[in-house]
N, C-alpha and C positions, 0 to 999 in steps of 0.2 A: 773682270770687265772686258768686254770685244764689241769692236765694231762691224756693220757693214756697209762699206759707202759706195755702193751698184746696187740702184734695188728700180725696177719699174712698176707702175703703178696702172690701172685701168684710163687712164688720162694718155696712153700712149700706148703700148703693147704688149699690157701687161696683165694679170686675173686677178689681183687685190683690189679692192675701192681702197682711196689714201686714207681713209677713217679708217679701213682694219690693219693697214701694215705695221702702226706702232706696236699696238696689242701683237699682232704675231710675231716682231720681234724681241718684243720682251718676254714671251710665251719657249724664247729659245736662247736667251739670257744675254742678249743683244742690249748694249745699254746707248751708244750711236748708230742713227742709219744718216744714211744720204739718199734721198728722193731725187733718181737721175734720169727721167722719163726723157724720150728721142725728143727735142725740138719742141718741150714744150716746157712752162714751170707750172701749170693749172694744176698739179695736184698738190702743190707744199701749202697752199692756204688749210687745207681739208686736213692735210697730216700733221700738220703742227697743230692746229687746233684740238687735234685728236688723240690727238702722243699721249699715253698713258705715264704716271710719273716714273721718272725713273729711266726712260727711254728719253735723249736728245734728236731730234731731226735737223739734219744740215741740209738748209736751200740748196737743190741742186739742179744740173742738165748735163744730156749726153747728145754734144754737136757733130751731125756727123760730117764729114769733109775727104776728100778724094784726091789722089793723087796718080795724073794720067789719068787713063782711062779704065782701071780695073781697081788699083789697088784704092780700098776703104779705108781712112783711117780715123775712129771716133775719140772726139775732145769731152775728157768732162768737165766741168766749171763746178766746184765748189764754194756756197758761201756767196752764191750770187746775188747782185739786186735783181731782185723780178721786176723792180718799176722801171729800170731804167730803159731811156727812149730807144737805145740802139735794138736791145734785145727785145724789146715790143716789137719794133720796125722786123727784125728777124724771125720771128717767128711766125710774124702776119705773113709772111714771102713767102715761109717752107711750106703753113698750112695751105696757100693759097697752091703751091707747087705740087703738093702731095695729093688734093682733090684733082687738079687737071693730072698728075700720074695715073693716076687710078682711075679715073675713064679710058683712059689708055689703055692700060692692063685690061679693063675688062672689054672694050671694044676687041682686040686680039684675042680675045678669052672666045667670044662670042662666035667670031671669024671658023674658029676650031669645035664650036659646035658645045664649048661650055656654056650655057643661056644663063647666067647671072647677070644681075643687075646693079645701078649704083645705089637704089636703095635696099638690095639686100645685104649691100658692103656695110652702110648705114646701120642695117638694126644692131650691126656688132661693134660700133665705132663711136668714141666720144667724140665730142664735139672737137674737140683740137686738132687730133692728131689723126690722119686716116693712111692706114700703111698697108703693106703686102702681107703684113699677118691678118688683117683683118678678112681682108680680100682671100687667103687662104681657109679662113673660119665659114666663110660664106661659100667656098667650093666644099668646103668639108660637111655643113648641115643639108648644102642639096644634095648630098650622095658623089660629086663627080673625085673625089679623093675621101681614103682613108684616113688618113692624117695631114696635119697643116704641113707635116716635112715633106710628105709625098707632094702635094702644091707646088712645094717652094723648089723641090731636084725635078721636080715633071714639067712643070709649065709655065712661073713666074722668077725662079732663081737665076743671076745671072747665066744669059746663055741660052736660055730655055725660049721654046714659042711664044710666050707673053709676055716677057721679060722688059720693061722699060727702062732707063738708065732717069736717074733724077738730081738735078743740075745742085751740085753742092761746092761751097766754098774749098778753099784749100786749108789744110790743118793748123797754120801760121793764123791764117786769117780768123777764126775760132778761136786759137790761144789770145790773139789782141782784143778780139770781142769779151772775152770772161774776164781778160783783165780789164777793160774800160767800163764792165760791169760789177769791180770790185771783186772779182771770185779768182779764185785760185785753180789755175790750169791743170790739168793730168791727162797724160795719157793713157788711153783705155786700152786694157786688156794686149801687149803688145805680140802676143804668142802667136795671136791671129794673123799679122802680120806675113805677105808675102816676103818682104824688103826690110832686112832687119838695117839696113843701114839709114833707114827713115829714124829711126830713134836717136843718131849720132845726129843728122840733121835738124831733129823736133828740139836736142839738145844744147842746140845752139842760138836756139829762139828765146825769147822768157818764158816756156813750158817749168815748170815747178817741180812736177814730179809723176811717176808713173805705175801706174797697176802691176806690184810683182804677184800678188796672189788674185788669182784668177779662175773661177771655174775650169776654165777650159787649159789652166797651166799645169801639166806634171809636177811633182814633186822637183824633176830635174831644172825645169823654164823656171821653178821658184826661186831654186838656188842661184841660176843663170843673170835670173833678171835684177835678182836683189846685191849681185856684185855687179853688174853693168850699172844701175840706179848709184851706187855708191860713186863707180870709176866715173859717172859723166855727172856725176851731183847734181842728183834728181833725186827727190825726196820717194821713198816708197808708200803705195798707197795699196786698196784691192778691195775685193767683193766678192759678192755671188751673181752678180748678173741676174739677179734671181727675175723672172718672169709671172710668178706664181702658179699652182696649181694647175694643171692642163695650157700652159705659157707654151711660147715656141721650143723654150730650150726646158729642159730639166729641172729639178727645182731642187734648188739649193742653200734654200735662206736659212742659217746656221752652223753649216757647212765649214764656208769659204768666210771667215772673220780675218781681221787686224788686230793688232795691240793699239791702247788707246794712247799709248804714246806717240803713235805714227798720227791720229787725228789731230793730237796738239802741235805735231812739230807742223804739218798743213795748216791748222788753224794759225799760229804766229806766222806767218808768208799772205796770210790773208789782207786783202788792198783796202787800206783806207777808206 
């Protein structure tokens, strides 16, 4: 039995609907997922409902949060309440932040002679979550890029001519949000990381535990992270990031699992 607690869903930027992801990862002998969509919980109703037996779905989200001015650093919440008021209040904020980005981006877009629209952003966008992937899906169906990478290094990734920055909490502030919403803190994927010394400091916070397997971690960042997790006792956690099928990044559900040992010792740190 293996887990995968990184998984997104079309509710945010991701190519599975939450009804197919149980089936596909029981279809790869995945017996826990974690449904960790950006800023949003709208797909755990559809996935849980939909989970095939055999497969468990853990309530989740992946908060993202900033420190300074470049460096990104995403919180996931495990085992959250979806109902509760703060994280309602939260997510109304992002989705309202991330529509006014994204006329931005495309206003700049436009500027440079890309002619997209915000309802072309639209026909690729659930109702929740509207992001720079989507925005890249809609430069990529009218022709003006090959792929949504080329989007994201050419014209919308940090840095780049249409590039907008989008106002986000700080990483601390995320970890007390999952906890006051009963969930269990982690940090995401720390390899990404510019500043490895943000993990000494996320350490010092009530952060629980952190991603040592990671799509994007070498065999070497596995070994690295899962003696650092021990040295600052932080529980290990991990995933595939998976995106699904033509997703921004690679696809990797199957891949990148846990032992379900790691799910229960998370699961007992879970808040009242």
């Amino acid at each position: 039995m293996k887990a995968d607690l990184h998984i997104h869903t079309t509710e945010s930027d991701g190519t599975w609907h939450p009804q197919e992801i149980g089936v596909e990862a029981k279809a790869r002998g995945i017996s826990i997922i974690a449904v960790t969509d950006h800023d949003t919980v709208a797909a755990i109703p559809a996935a849980l409902r939909y989970a095939p037996e055999g497969v468990e779905v853990v309530p989740g989200i992946e908060i993202s949060t900033s420190v300074g001015s470049t460096e990104e650093v995403h919180i996931l919440g495990y085992w959250i309440n979806q109902e509760h008021p703060s994280l309602k209040e939260y997510i109304t904020t992002m989705r309202e932040y991330r529509i006014h980005r994204a006329q931005r981006i495309i206003a700049r877009l436009n500027k440079q002679g890309i002619m997209i629209s915000f309802d072309d952003v639209l026909r690729h966008t659930p109702r929740e979550v509207v992001s720079r992937s989507h925005i890249a899906t809609a430069m990529q169906r009218a022709g003006y890029v090959k792929t949504k990478h080329q989007a994201f290094e050419e014209w919308i990734g940090a840095g780049r001519p249409a590039y907008v920055p989008r106002p986000k909490m700080h990483p601390e502030e995320a970890i007390e949000l999952i906890i006051a919403c009963q969930g269990v803190p982690v940090l995401a994927h720390p390899g990404l990381l510019g500043d490895l010394s943000l993990v000494h400091r996320l350490a010092r916070s009530p952060l629980v535990g952190m991603e040592v397997v990671h799509s994007s971690h070498t065999p070497q960042q596995v070994a690295y992270f899962q003696e650092l997790a021990q040295e600052l006792k932080l529980l290990p956690s991990g995933g595939s990031d998976c995106h699904g099928p033509g997703g921004k990044d690679a696809f990797f559900l199957g891949e990148y699992t846990i032992p379900i040992s790691w799910v229960e010792a998370l699961r007992e740190r879970k808040q009242a």
